[in-house]
C-alpha positions as CSV (number, residue, x, y, z in Angstrom):
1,X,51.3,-38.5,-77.2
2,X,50.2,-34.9,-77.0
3,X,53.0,-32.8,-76.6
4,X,51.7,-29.5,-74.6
5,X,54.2,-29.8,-71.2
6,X,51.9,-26.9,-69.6
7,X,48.6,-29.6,-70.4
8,X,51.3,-32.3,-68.8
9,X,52.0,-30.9,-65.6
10,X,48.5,-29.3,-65.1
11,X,47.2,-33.2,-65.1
12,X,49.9,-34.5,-63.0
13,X,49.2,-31.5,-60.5
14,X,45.6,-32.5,-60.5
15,X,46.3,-36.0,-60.3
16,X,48.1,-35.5,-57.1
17,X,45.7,-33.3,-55.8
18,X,43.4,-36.8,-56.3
19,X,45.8,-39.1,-55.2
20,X,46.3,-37.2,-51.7
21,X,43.0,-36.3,-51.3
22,X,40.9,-39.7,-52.4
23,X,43.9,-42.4,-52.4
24,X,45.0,-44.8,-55.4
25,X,41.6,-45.6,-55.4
26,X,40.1,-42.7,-56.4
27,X,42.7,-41.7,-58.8
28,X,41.5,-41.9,-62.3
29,X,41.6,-40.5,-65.8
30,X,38.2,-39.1,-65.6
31,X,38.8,-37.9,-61.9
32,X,42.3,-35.7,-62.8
33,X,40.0,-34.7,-66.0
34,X,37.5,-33.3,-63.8
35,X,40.4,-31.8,-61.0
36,X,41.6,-30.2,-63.7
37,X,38.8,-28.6,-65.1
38,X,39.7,-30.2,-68.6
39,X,37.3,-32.3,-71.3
40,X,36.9,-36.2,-70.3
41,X,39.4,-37.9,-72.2
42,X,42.3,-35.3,-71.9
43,X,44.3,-37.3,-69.3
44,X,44.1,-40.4,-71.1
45,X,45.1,-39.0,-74.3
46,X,48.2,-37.7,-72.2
47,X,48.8,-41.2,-70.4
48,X,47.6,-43.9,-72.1
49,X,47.2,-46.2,-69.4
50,X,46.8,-46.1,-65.6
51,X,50.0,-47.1,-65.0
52,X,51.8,-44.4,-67.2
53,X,49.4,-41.7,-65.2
54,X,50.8,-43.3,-61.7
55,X,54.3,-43.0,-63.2
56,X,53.9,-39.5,-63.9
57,X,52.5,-38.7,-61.0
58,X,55.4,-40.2,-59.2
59,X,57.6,-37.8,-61.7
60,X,55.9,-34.6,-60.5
61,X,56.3,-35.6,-56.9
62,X,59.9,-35.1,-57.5
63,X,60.0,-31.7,-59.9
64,X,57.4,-29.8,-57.3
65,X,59.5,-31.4,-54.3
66,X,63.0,-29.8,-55.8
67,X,65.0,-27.6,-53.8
68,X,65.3,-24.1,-53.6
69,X,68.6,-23.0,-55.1
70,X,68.4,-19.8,-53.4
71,X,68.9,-22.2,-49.9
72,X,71.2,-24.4,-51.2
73,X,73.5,-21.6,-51.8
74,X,74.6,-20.2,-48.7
75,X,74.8,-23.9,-47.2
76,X,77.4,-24.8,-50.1
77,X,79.5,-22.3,-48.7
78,X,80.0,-23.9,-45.7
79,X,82.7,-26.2,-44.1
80,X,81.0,-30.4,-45.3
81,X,80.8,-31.4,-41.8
82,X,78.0,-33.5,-39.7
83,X,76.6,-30.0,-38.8
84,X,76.0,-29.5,-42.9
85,X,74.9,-32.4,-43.6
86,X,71.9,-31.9,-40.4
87,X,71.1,-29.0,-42.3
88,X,71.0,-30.1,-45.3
89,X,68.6,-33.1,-43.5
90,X,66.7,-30.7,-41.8
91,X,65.9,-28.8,-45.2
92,X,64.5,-32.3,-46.7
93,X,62.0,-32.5,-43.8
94,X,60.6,-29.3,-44.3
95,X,60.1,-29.9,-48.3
96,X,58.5,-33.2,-47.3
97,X,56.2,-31.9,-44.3
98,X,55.5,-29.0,-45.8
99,X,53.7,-30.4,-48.9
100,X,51.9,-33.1,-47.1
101,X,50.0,-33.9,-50.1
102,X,53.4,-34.8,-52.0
103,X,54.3,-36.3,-49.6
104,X,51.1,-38.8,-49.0
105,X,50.7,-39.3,-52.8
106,X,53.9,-40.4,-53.0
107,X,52.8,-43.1,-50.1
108,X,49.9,-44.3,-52.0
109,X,52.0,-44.6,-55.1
110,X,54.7,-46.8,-52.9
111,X,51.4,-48.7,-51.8
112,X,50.0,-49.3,-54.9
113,X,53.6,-50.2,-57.0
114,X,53.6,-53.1,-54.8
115,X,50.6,-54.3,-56.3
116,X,51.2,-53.1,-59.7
117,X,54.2,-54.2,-61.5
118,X,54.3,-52.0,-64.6
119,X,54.0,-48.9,-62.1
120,X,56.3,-50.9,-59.6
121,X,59.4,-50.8,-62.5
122,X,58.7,-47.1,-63.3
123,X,57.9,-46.0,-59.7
124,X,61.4,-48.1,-59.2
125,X,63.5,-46.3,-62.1
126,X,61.9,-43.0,-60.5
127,X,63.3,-43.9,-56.8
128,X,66.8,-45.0,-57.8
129,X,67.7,-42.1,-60.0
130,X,66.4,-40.0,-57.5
131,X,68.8,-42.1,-54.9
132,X,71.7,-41.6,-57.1
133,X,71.4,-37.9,-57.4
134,X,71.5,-37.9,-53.5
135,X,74.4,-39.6,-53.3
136,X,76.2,-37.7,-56.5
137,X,75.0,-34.5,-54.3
138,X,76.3,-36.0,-51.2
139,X,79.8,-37.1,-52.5
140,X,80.7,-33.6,-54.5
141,X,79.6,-31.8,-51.3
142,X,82.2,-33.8,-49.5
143,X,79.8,-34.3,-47.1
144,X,81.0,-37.3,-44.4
145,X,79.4,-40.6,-44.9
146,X,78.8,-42.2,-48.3
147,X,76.5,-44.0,-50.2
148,X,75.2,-46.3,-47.4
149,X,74.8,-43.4,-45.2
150,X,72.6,-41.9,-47.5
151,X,70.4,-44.9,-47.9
152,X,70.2,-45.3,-44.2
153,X,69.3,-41.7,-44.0
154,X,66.6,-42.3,-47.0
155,X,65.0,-45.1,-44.6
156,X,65.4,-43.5,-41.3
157,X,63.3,-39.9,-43.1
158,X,61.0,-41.9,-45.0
159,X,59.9,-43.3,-41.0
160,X,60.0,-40.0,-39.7
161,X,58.1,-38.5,-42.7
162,X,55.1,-41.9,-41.9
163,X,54.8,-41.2,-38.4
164,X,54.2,-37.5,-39.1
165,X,52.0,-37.8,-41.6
166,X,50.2,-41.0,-40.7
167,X,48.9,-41.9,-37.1
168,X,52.5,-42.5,-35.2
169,X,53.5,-43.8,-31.8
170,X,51.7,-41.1,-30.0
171,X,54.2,-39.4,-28.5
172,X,55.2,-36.0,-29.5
173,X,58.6,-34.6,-30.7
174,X,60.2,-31.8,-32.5
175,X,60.9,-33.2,-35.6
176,X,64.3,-31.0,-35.8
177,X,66.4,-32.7,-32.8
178,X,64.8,-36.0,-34.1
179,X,66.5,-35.2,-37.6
180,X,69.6,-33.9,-36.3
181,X,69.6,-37.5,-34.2
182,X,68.9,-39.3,-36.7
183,X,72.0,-37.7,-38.7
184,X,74.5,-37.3,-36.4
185,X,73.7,-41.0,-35.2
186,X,73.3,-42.5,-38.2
187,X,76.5,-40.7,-40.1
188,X,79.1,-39.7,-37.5
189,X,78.0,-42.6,-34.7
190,X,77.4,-40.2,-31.9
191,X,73.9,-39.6,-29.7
């Protein structure tokens, strides 16, 4: 495997760009080639196969999706209470709303793992150990709730993520009392 990481992540960025712009469909080697203003051939030669390039892509969702240090900081200072952990919430709406296309690529990937089982165990492996750095975050911050709440939460924002991104139920909301709902609901038990 070629090992230029700048080359890596310039095809994976490209390869979203395809995947939230044309779909799973429209995703491949010769397509992220040409997205990335590279030689046919150059994505393949980085991932071999279509399922390595889907894995990868699913990879990069996570690194360009990473939060920004520079917010986490002053909310680390604070008490870990149900008002934290809303905020904390809140901040992993706006990462995911405001990069739509991350957000809808990793969608198609979701889609097209159940179809695919080679993509399905890495898309899989991807998920969980993104899961388990949640709840390792979620625990050391002594934030209230536990594992389960976290999944629940990982459900409840993966709907609220669909319905913005996708055609919903029509109705309008703010998306920030709907999170904070969700939270204080779903964690502490109250409306």
């Amino acid at each position: 495997m070629p090992r230029n990481p700048e080359r890596r992540i310039q095809l994976a960025d490209a390869g979203l760009a395809v995947l939230a712009d044309s779909g799973a469909r429209g995703l491949t080697h010769r397509a992220v080639d040409a997205a990335a203003g590279l030689p046919a051939g150059t994505a393949s030669n980085y991932f071999r196969t279509r399922d390595a390039l889907l894995g990868a892509l699913g990879e990069r969702i996570f690194e360009r999706l990473a939060p920004d240090e520079a917010v986490l900081e002053p909310l680390a200072q604070r008490q870990p209470t149900v008002d934290l952990l809303v905020d904390y919430v809140r901040y992993i709406v706006e990462r995911l709303l405001g990069r739509p296309e991350l957000s809808l690529a990793l969608l198609e990937l979701r889609l097209e793992a159940a179809r695919r089982p080679g993509l399905h165990e890495i898309l899989s492996r991807t998920l969980q150990q993104g899961f388990d750095a949640d709840v390792s975050f979620h625990v050391q911050a002594g934030l209230p709730g536990g594992a389960e709440e976290v999944r629940l939460l990982h459900f409840a924002i993966d709907g609220l993520v669909l319905d913005q991104l996708t055609p919903g139920i029509g109705r309008r909301y703010d998306v920030d009392a709907i999170t904070a709902r969700l939270v204080r609901r779903l964690v502490a038990g109250t409306p």
